[in-house]
Structures are given as structure tokens and as C-alpha cells.
C-alpha positions in Angstrom: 78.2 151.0 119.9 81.9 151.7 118.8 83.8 150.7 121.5 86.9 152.9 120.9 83.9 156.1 120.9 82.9 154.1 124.6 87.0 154.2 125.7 87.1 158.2 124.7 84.0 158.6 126.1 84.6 157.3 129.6 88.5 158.2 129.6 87.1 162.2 129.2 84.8 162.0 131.8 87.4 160.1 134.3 90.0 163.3 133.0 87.6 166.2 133.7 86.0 165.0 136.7 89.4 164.5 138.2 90.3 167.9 137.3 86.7 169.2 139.6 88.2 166.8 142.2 91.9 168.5 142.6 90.6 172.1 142.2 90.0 173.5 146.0 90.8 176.3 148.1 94.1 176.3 150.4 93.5 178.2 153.7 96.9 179.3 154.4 97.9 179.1 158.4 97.7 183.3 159.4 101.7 184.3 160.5 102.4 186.4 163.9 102.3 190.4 163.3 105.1 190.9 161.3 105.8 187.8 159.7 105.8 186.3 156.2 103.6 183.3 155.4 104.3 180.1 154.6 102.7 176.6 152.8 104.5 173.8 152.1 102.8 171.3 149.8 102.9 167.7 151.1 104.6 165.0 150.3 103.4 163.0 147.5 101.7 166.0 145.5 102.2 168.9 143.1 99.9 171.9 143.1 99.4 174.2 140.3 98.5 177.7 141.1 95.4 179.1 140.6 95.4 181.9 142.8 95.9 183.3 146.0 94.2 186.5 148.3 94.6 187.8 151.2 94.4 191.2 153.3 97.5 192.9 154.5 96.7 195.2 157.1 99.8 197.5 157.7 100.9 199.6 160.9 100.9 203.2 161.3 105.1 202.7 160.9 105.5 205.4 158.0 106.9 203.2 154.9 105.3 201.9 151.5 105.0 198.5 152.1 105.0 195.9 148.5 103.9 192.5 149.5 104.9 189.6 146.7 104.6 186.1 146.4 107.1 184.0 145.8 108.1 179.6 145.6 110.7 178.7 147.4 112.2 175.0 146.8 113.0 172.6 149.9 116.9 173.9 150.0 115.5 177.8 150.5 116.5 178.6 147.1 113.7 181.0 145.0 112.4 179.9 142.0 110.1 182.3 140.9 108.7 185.8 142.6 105.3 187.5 141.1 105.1 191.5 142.5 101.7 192.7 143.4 99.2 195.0 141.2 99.9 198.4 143.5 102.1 198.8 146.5 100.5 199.8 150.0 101.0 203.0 152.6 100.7 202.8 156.7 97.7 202.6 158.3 95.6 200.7 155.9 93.9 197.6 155.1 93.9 196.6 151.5 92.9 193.0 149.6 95.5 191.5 147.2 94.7 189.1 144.5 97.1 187.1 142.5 95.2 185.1 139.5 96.4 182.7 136.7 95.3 184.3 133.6 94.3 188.2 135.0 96.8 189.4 132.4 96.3 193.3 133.6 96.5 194.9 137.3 94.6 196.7 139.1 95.0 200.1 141.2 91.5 200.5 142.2 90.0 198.2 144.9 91.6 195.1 145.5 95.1 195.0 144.0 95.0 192.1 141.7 98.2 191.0 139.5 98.5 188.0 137.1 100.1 184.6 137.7 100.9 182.9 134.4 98.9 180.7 132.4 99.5 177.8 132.5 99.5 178.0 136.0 103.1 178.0 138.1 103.8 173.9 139.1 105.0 173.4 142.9 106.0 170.4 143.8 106.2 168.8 147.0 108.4 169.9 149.8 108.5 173.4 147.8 106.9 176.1 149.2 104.6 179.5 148.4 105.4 182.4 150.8 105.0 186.0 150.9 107.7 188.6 150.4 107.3 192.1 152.1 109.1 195.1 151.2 109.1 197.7 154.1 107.5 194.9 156.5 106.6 196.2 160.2 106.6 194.4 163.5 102.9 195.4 163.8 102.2 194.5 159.8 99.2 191.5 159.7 98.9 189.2 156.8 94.7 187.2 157.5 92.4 186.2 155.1 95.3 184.0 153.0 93.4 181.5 150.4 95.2 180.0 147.8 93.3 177.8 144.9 95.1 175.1 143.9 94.9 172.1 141.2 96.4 169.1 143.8 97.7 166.1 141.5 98.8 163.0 143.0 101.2 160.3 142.3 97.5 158.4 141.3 96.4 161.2 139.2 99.4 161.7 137.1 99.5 157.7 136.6 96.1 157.5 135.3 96.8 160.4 132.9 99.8 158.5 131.8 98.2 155.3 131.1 95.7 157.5 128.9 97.5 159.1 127.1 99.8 155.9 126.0 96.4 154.0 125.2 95.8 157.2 123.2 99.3 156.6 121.4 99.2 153.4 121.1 95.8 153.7 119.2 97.1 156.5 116.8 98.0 154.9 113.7 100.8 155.0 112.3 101.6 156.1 108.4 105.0 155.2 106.8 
């Protein structure tokens, strides 16, 4: 057997079932009544956003309420902010989806809106948190799940000595 085919071979496998292993769900701790969330991602990791839902269930306080996602980095300062497919009214309980790749929005059923492709990095000590326009004292945030690729300092090292075996195996033409 050709043992560079074997090295491809098994170096694929090692990449995509890493990927399967760093994909999981996030369940995001549930804030007091009127509070925003927050996640911090630990030390030692990066996440990549996949997604993120959750059910805002809003007072009977008269005001349109537009709940947004947002990273923050570890001094407070906002990096990036993604809006939500529809905006909400007192008195109800509606799902909101944010998605890498969605591309389009949604005003019927769940309000979904599209996180970017590739997904949004977040390194560690940063942090995702909501942003609500119009938020009440008696406004509830439950259900929060974000999906997340986790990479850690192991995972990026392996796919660094990869890729360099990868270079170093490329030839070179003059």
C-alpha cells in the first residue's frame, strides 16, 4: 500500500472525527427576569458559532421589545452584534433562532436570522450575550442553547502539524 495514500488516509479521519468531537450544544445558564445572558468561553479554548435559540417570554409592559446577540471581548468592548429575524410585542412568548449559514429570516414561527458562514470565532475570555431593546423587569430569557465547534490548544496543534506535513510533502517546481 502507498504509504503517503495510508498518511492522507488516517490524517482525514483524525481531522473529521475531531470536528464530530468539538461540535455540541452549550446550555447557556437562564438570567433573572429582566436580565441579559451571558457565556464566557473558558480558558484555553475558542468556539465557533454554530447557533444559538432560545424563548423570550416578554411582560405585559406595552413596548416592542428586539432581542440581539452580540460578543463582547474580556475588556467589555463589542466586537460584533447580529439583530434578530422579527422584533417582539408584550405579552408573548416567541422562539428565536440565530444559525450560521440561514442566509434569509423568518417572520412566521420562530424568528430565525443568519450568523455568517464561516462561523463567528470567540476566543477565550470573550463572551456571547444578549442585547434587548425595550427590555422589562418582568422580561424572561429560558430555553438558551448555543452549538458550538470548541477547539483547543491540542486541536489547533494537531491541525498545524498536518497541515506542515502536507507542505512539506508538496513539491516544489522552480
Amino acid at each position: 500500500m502507498d504509504l503517503d495514500l495510508l498518511r492522507e488516509t488516517r490524517a482525514l479521519l483524525l481531522r473529521d472525527l475531531t470536528v464530530l468531537r468539538m461540535t455540541r450544544p452549550v446550555n447557556v445558564t437562564v438570567p433573572g427576569a429582566g436580565l441579559e445572558f451571558s457565556q464566557v468561553v473558558p480558558g484555553g479554548r475558542v468556539w465557533e458559532l454554530l447557533s444559538v435559540r432560545l424563548l423570550l417570554t416578554t411582560s405585559a409592559v406595552v413596548a416592542t421589545r428586539t432581542p440581539s446577540l452580540k460578543v463582547v471581548d474580556q475588556d467589555g468592548v463589542q466586537i460584533v452584534r447580529f439583530g434578530p429575524g422579527n422584533t417582539q410585542a408584550a405579552s408573548l412568548a416567541q422562539t428565536f433562532v440565530w444559525a450560521a449559514g440561514l442566509g434569509v429570516t423568518s417572520v412566521n414561527g420562530p424568528q430565525e436570522a443568519p450568523l455568517p458562514v464561516p462561523p463567528v470565532v470567540i476566543t477565550a475570555g470573550w463572551s456571547l450575550q444578549s442585547q434587548t431593546t425595550n427590555i422589562d423587569v418582568g422580561d424572561a430569557y429560558t430555553g438558551i442553547v448555543a452549538v458550538i465547534r470548541e477547539w483547543s490548544a491540542w486541536d489547533v496543534a494537531m491541525f498545524s502539524v498536518y497541515e506542515d506535513e502536507q507542505l512539506a510533502a508538496e513539491p516544489v517546481y522552480p
